[in-house]
Backbone and ligand atoms as CSV (ligand in chain L), in Angstrom:
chain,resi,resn,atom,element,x,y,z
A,1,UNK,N,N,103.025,118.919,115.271
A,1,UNK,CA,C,102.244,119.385,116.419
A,1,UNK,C,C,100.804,118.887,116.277
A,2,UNK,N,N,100.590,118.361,117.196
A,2,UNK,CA,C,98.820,117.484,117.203
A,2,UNK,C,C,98.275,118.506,118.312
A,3,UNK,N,N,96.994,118.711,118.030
A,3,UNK,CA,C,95.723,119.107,118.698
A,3,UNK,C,C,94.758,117.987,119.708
A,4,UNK,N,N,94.714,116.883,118.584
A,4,UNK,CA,C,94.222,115.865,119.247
A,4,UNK,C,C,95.054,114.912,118.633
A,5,UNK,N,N,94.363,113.348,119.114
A,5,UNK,CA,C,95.035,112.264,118.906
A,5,UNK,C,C,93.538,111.149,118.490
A,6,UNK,N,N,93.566,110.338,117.494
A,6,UNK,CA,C,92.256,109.475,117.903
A,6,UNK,C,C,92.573,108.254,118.077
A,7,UNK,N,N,91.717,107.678,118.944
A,7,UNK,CA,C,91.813,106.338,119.544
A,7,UNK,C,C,91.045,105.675,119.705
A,8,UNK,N,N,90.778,104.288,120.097
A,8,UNK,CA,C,90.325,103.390,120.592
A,8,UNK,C,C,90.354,102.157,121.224
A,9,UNK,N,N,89.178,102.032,122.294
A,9,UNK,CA,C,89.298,101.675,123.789
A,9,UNK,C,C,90.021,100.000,123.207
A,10,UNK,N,N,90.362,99.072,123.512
A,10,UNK,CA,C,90.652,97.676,123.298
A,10,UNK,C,C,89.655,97.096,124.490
A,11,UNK,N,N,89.003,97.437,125.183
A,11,UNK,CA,C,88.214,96.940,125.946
A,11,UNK,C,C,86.631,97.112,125.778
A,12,UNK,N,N,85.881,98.147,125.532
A,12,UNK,CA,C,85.050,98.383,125.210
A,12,UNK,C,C,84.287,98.860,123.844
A,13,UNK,N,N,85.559,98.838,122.985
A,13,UNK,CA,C,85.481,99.006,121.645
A,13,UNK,C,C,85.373,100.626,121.424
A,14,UNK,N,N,85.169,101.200,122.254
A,14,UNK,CA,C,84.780,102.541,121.934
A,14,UNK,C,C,85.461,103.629,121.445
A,15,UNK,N,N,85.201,103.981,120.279
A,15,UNK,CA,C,85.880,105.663,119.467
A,15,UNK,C,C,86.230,106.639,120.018
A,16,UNK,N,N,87.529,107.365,120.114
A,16,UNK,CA,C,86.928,108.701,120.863
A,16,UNK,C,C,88.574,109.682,120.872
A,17,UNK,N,N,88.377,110.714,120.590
A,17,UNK,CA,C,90.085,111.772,120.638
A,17,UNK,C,C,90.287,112.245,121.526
A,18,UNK,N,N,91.326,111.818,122.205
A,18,UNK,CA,C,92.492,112.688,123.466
A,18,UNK,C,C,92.523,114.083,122.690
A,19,UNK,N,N,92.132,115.021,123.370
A,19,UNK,CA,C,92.540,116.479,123.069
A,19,UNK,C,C,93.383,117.084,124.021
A,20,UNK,N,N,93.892,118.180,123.495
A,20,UNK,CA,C,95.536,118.218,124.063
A,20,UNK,C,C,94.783,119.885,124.101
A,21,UNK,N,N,94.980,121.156,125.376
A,21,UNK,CA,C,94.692,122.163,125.388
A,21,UNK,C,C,95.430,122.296,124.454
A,22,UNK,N,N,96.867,122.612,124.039
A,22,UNK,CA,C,97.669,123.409,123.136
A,22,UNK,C,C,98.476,122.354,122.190
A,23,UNK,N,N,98.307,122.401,121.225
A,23,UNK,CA,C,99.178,121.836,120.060
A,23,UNK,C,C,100.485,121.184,120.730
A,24,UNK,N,N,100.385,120.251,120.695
A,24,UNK,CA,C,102.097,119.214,121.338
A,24,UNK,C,C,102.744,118.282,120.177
A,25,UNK,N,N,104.236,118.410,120.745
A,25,UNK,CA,C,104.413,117.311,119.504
A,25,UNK,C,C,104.566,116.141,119.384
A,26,UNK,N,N,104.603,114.996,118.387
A,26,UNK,CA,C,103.631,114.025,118.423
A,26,UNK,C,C,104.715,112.944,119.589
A,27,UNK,N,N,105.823,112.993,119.645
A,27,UNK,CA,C,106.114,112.202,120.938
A,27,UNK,C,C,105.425,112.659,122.222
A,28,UNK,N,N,105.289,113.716,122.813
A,28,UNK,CA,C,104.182,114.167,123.875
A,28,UNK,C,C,102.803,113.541,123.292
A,29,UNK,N,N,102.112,113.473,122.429
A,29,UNK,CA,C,101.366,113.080,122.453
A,29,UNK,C,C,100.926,110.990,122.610
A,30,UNK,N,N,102.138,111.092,122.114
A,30,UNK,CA,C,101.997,109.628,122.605
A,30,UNK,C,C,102.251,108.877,123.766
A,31,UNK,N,N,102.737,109.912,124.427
A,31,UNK,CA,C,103.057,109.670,126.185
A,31,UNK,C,C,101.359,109.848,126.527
A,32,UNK,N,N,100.788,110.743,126.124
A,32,UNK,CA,C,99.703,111.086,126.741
A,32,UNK,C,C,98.519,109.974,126.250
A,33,UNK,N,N,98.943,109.375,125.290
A,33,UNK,CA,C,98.020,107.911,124.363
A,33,UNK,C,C,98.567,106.906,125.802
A,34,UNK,N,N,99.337,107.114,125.863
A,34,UNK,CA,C,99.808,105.723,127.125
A,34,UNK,C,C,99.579,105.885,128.268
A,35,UNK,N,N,99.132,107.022,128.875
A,35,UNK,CA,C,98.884,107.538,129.775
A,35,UNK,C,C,96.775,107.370,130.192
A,36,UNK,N,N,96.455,107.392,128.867
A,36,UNK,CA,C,95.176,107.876,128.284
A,36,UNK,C,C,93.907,106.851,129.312
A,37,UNK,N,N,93.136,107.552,129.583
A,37,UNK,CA,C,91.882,106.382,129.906
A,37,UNK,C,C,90.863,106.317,128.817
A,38,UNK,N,N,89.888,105.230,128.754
A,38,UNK,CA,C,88.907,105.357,128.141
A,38,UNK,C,C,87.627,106.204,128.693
A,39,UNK,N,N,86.619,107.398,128.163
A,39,UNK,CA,C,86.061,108.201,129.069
A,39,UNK,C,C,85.152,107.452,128.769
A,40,UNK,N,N,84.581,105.740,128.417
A,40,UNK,CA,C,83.740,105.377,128.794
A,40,UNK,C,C,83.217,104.558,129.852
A,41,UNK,N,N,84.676,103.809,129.583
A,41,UNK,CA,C,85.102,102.609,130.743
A,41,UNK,C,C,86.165,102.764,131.700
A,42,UNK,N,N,87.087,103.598,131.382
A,42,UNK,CA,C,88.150,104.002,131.894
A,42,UNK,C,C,89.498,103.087,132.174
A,43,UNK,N,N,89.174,102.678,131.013
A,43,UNK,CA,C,90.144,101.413,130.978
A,43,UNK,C,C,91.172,102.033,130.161
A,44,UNK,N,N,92.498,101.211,130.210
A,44,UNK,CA,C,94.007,102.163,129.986
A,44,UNK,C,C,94.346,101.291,129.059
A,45,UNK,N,N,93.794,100.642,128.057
A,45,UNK,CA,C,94.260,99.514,126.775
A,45,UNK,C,C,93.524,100.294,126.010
A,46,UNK,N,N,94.284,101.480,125.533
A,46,UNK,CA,C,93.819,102.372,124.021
A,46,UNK,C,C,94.851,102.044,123.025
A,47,UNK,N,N,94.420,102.004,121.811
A,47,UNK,CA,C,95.300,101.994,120.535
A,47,UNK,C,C,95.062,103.224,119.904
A,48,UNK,N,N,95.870,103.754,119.241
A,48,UNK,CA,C,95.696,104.810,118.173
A,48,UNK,C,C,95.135,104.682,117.040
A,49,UNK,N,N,94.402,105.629,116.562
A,49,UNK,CA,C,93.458,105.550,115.417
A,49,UNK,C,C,92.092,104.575,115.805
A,50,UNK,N,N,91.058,105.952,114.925
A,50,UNK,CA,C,89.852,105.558,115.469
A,50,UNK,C,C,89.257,104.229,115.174
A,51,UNK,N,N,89.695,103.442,113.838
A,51,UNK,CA,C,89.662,102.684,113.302
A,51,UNK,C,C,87.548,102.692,112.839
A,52,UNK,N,N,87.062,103.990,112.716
A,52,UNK,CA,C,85.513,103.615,112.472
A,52,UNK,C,C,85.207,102.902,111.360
A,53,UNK,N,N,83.686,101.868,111.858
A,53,UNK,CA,C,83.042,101.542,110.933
A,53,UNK,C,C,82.179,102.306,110.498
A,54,UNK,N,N,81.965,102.184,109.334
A,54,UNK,CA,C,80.794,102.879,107.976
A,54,UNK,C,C,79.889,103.538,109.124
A,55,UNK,N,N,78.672,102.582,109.705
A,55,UNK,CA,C,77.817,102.982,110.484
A,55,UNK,C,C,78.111,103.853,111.438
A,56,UNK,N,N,79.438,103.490,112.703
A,56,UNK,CA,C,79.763,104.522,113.490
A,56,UNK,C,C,80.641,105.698,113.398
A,57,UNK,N,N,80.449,105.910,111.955
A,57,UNK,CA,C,81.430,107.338,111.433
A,57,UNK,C,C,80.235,108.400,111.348
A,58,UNK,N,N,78.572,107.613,110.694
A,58,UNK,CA,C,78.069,108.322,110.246
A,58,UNK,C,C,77.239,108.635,111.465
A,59,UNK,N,N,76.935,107.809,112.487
A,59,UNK,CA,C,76.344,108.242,113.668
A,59,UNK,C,C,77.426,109.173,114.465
A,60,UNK,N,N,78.593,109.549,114.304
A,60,UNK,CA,C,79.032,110.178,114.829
A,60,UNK,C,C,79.425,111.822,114.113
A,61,UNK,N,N,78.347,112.159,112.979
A,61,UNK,CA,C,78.698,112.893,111.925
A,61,UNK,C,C,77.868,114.073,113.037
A,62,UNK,N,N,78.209,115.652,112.613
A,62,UNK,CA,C,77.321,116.637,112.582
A,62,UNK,C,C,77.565,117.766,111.451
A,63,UNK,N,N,76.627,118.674,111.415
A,63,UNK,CA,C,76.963,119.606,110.079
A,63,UNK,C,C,75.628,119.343,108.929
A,64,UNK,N,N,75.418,120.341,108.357
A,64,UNK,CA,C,74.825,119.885,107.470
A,64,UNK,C,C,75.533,121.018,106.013
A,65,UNK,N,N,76.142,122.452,106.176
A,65,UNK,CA,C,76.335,122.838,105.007
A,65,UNK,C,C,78.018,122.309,104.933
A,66,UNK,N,N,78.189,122.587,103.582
A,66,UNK,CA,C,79.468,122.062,103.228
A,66,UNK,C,C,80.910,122.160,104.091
A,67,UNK,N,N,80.788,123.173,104.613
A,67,UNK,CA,C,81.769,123.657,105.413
A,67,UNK,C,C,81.582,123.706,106.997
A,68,UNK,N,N,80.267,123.431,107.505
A,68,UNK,CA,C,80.186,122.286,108.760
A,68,UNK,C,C,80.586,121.130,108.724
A,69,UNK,N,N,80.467,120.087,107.398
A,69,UNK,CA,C,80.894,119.084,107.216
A,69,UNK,C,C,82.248,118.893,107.570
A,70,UNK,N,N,82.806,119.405,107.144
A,70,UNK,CA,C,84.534,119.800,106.692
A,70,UNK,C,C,85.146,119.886,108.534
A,71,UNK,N,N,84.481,121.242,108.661
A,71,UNK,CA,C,84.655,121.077,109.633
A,71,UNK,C,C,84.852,120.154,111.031
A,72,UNK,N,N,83.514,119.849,110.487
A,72,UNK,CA,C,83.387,118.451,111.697
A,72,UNK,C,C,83.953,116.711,111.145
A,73,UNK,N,N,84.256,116.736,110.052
A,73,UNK,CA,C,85.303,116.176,110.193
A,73,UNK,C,C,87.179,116.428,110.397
A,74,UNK,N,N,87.685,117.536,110.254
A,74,UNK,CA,C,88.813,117.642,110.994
A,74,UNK,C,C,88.995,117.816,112.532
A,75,UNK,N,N,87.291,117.794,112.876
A,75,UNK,CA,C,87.612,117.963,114.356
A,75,UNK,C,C,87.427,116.571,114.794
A,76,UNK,N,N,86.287,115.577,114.507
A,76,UNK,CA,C,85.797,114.597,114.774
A,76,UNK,C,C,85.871,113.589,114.310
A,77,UNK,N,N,86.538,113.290,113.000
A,77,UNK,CA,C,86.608,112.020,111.951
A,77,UNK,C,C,87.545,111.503,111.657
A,78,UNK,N,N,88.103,110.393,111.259
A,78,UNK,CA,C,89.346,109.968,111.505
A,78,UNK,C,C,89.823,110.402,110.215
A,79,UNK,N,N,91.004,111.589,110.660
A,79,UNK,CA,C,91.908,112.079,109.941
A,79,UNK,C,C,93.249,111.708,109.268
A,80,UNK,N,N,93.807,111.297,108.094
A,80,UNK,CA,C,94.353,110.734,107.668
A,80,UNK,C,C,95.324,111.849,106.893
A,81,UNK,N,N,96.726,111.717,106.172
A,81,UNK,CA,C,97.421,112.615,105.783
A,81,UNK,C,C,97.091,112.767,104.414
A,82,UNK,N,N,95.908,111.277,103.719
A,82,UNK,CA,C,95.608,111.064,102.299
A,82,UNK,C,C,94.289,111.895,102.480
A,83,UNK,N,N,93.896,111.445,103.668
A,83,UNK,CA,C,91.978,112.014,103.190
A,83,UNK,C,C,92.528,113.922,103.506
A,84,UNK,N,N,93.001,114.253,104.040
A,84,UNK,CA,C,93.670,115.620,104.738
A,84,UNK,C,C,93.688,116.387,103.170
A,85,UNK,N,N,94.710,115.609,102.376
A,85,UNK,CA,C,95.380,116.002,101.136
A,85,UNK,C,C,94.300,116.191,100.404
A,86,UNK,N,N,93.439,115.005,100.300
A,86,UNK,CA,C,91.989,115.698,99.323
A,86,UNK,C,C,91.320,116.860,99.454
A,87,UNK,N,N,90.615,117.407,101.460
A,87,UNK,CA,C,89.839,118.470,101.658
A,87,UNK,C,C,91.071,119.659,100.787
A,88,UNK,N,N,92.326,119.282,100.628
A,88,UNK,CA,C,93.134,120.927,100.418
A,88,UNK,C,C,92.932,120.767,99.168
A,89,UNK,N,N,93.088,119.856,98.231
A,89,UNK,CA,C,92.534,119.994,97.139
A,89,UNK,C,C,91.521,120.085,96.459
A,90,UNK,N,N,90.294,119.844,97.022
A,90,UNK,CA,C,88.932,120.271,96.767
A,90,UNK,C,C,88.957,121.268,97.399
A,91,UNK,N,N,89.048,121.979,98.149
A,91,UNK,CA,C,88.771,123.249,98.937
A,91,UNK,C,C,89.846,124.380,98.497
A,92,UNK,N,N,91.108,124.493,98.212
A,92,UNK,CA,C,91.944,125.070,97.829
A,92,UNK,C,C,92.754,124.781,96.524
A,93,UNK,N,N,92.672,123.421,95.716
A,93,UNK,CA,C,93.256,123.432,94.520
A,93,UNK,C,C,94.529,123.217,94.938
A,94,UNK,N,N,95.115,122.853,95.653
A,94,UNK,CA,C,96.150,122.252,95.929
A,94,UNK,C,C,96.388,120.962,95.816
A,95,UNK,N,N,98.118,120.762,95.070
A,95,UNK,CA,C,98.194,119.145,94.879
A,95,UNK,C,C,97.899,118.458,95.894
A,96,UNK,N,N,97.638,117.514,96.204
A,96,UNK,CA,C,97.357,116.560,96.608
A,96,UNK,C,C,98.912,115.334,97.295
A,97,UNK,N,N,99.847,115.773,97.969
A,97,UNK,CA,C,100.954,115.406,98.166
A,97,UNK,C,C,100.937,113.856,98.644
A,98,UNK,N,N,99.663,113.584,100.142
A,98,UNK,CA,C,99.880,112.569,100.116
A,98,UNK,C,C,98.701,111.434,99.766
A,99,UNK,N,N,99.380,110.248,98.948
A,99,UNK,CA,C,98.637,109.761,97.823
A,99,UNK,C,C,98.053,107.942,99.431
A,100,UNK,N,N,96.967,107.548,99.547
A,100,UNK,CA,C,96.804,106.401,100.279
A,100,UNK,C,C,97.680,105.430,100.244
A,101,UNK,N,N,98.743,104.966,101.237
A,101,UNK,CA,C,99.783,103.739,101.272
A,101,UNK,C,C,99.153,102.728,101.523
A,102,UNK,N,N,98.001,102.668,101.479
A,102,UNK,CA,C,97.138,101.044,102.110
A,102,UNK,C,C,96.436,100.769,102.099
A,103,UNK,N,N,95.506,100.199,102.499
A,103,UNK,CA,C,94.102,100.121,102.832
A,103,UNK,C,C,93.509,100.775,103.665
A,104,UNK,N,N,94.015,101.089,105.168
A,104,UNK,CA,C,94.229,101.819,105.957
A,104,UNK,C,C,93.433,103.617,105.173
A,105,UNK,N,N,94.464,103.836,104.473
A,105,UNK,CA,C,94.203,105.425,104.561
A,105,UNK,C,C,93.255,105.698,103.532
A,106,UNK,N,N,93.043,104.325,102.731
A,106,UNK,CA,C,92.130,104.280,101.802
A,106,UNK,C,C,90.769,104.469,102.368
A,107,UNK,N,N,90.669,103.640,103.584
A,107,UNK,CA,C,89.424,103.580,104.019
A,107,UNK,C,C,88.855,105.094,104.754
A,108,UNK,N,N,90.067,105.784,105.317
A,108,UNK,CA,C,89.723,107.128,105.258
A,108,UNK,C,C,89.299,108.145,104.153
A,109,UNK,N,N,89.487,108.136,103.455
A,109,UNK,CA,C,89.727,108.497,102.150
A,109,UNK,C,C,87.985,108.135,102.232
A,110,UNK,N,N,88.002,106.643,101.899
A,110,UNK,CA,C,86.108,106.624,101.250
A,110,UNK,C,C,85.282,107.011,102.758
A,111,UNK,N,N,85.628,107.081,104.325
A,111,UNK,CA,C,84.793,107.391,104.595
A,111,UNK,C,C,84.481,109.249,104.686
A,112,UNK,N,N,85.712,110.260,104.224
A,112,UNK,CA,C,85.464,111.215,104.072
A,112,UNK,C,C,84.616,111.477,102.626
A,113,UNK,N,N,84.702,110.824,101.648
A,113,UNK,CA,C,84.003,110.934,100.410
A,113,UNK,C,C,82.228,110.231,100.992
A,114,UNK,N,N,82.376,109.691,101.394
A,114,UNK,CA,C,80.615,109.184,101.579
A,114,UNK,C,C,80.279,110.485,103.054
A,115,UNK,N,N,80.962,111.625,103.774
A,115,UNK,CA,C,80.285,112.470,104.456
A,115,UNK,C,C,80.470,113.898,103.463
A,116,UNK,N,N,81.404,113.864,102.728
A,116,UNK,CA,C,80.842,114.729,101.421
A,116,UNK,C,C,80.850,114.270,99.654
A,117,UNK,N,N,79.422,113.657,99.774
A,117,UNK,CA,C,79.417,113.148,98.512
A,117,UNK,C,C,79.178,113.804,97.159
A,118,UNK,N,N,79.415,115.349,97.671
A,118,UNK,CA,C,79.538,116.104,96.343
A,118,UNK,C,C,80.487,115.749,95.990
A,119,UNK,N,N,82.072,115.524,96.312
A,119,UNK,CA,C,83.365,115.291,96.007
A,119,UNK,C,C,83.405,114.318,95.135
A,120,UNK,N,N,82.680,113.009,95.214
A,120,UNK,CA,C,82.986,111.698,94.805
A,120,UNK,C,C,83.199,111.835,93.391
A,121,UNK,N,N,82.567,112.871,92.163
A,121,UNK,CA,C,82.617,112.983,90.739
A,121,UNK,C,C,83.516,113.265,90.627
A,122,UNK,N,N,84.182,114.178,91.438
A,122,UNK,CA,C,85.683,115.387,91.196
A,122,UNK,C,C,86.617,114.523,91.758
A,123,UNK,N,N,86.827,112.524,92.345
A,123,UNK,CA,C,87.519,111.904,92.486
A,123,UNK,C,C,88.506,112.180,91.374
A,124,UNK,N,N,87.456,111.932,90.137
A,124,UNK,CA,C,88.250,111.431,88.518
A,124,UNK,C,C,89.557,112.688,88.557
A,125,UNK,N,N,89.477,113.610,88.918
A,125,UNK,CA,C,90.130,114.662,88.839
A,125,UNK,C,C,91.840,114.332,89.645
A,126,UNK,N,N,91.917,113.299,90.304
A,126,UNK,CA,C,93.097,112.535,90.878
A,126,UNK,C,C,94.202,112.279,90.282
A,127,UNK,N,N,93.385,111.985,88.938
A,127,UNK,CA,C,94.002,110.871,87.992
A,127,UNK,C,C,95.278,111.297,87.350
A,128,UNK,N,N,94.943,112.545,87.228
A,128,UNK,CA,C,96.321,113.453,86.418
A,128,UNK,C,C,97.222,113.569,87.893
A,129,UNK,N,N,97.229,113.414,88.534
A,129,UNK,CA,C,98.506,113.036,89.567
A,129,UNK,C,C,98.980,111.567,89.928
A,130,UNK,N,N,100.131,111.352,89.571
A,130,UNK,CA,C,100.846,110.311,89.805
A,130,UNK,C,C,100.754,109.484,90.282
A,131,UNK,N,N,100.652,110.040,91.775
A,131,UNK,CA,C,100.364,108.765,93.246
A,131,UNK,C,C,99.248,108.844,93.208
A,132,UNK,N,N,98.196,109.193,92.397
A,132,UNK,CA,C,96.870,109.191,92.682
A,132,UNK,C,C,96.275,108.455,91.589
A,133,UNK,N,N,96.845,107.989,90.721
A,133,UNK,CA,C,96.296,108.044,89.185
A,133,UNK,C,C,95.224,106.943,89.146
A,134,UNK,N,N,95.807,106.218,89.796
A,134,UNK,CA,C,94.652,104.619,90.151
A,134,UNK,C,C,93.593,104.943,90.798
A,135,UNK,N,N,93.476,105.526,91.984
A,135,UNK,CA,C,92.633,105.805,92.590
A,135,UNK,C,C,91.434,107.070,92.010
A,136,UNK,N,N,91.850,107.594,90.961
A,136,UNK,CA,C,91.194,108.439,90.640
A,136,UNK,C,C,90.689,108.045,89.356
A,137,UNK,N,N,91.396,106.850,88.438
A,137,UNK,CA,C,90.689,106.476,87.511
A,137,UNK,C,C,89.662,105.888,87.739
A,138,UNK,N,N,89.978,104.751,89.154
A,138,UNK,CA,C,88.682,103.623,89.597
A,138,UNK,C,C,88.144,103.747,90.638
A,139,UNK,N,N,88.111,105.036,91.047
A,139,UNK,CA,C,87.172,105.629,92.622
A,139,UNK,C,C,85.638,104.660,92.118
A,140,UNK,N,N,85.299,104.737,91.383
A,140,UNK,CA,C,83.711,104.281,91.588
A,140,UNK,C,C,83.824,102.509,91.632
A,141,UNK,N,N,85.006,101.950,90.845
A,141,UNK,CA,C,84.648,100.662,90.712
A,141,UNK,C,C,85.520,100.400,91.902
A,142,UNK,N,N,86.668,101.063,92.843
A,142,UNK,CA,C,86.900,100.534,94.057
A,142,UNK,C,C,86.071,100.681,95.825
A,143,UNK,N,N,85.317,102.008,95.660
A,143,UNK,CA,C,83.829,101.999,96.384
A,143,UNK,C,C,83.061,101.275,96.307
A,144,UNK,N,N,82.633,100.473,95.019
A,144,UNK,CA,C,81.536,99.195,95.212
A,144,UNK,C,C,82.386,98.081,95.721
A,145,UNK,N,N,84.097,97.846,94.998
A,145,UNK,CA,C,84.345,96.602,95.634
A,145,UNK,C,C,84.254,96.382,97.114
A,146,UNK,N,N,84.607,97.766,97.817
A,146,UNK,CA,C,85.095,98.059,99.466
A,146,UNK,C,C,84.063,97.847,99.506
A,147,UNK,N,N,82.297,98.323,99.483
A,147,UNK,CA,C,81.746,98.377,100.335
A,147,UNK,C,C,80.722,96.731,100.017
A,148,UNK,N,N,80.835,96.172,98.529
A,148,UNK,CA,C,80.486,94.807,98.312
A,148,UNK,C,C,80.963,93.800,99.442
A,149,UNK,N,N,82.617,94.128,99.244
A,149,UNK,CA,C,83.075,92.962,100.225
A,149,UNK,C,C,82.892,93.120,101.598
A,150,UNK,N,N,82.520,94.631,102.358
A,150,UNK,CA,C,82.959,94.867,103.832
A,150,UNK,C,C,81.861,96.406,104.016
A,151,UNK,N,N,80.909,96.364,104.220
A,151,UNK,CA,C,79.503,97.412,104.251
A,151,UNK,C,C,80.508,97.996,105.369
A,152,UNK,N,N,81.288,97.703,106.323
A,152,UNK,CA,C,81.592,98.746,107.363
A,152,UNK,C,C,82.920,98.788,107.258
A,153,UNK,N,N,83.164,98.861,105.935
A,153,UNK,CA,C,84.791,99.220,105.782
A,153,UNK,C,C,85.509,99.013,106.627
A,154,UNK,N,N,85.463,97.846,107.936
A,154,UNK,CA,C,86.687,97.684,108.844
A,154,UNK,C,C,86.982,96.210,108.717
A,155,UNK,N,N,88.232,96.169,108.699
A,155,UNK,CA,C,88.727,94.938,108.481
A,155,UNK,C,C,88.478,93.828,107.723
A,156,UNK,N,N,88.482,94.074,107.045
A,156,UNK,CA,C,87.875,92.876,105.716
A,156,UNK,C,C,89.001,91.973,105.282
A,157,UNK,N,N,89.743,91.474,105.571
A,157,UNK,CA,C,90.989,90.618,105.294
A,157,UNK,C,C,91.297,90.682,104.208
A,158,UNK,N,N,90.227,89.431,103.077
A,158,UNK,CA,C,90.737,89.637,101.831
A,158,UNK,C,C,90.728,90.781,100.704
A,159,UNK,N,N,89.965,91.813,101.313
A,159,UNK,CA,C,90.067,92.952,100.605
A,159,UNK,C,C,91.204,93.631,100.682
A,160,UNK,N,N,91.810,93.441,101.941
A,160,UNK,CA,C,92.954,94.420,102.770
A,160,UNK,C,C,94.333,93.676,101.789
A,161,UNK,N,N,93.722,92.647,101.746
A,161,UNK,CA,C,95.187,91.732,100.848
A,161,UNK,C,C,95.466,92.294,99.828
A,162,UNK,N,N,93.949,92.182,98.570
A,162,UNK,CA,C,93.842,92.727,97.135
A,162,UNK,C,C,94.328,94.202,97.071
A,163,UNK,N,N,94.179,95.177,98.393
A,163,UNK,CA,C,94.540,96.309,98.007
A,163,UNK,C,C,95.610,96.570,98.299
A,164,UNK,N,N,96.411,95.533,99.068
A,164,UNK,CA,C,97.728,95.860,99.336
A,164,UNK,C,C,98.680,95.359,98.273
A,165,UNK,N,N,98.261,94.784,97.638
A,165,UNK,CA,C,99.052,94.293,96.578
A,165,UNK,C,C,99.067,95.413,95.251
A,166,UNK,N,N,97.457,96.472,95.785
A,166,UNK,CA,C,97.646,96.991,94.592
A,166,UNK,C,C,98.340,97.814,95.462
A,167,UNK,N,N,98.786,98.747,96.082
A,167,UNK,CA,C,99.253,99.640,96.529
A,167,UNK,C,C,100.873,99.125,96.390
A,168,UNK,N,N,101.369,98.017,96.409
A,168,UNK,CA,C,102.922,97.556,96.803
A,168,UNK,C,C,103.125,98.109,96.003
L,1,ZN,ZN,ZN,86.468,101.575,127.067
């Protein structure tokens, strides 16, 4: 059951979530992605997922105590089932079930860690879980590579390669 959906325009480039009054499930919601206009341009070539860069995640941030943050990213930030799995485990101590399949959810992942960068130390804390173990040994040395090779974490080709190979 989805609340919202996030998307973006293919025409105007622009970010932005279909909200649904009442929780639907995710085939309704994708009728309603196809259905969808852009509320900037109003153009009907949306893709799913917000796909933000570095810069327009953080211009689109609000909150300032820990739990505005939080907040305003499950309402506003592109939500992922890996970056999801972290807030329950920093916030509740819960495993951590789903571990990043890609680059993709990776990049969610670092842009929820750079809007709460208290978390980033308590990455290492990953490590003792399985599907996480990589990512939690080399959170700091794979944040400089991502943001060395690609400052706006979107689409960086040969990075997307190197990490897919590590992820296969
Ligand atoms: Zn548009």
């Amino acid at each position: 059951m989805l609340k919202s959906l996030p998307c973006r325009c293919l025409d105007c480039d622009q970010p932005f979530k279909l909200h649904f009054a009442e929780p639907i499930p995710a085939n309704d919601a994708l009728v309603k992605l196809l259905n969808g206009h852009c509320p900037l341009c109003d153009s009907q070539r949306i893709e799913m997922g917000m796909n933000l860069g570095l810069t327009e995640d953080r211009a689109m941030r609000r909150g300032v105590t820990l739990d505005q943050r939080i907040a305003d990213w499950i309402n506003n930030g592109d939500v992922g089932l890996a970056s999801r799995a972290i807030v329950d485990y920093m916030t509740l101590g819960e495993e951590p079930a789903h571990a990043p399949k890609g680059y993709e959810s990776l990049r969610r992942v670092a842009l929820l860690i750079d809007r709460i960068p208290e978390w980033a130390d308590r990455m290492g804390e990953l490590a003792r879980f399985p599907a996480w173990r990589l990512i939690g040994e080399e959170w700091k040395t794979l944040i400089e590579n991502i943001t060395s090779l690609d400052r706006e974490m979107r689409d960086p080709p040969e990075l997307k390669e190197a990490l897919d190979q590590i992820f296969a």
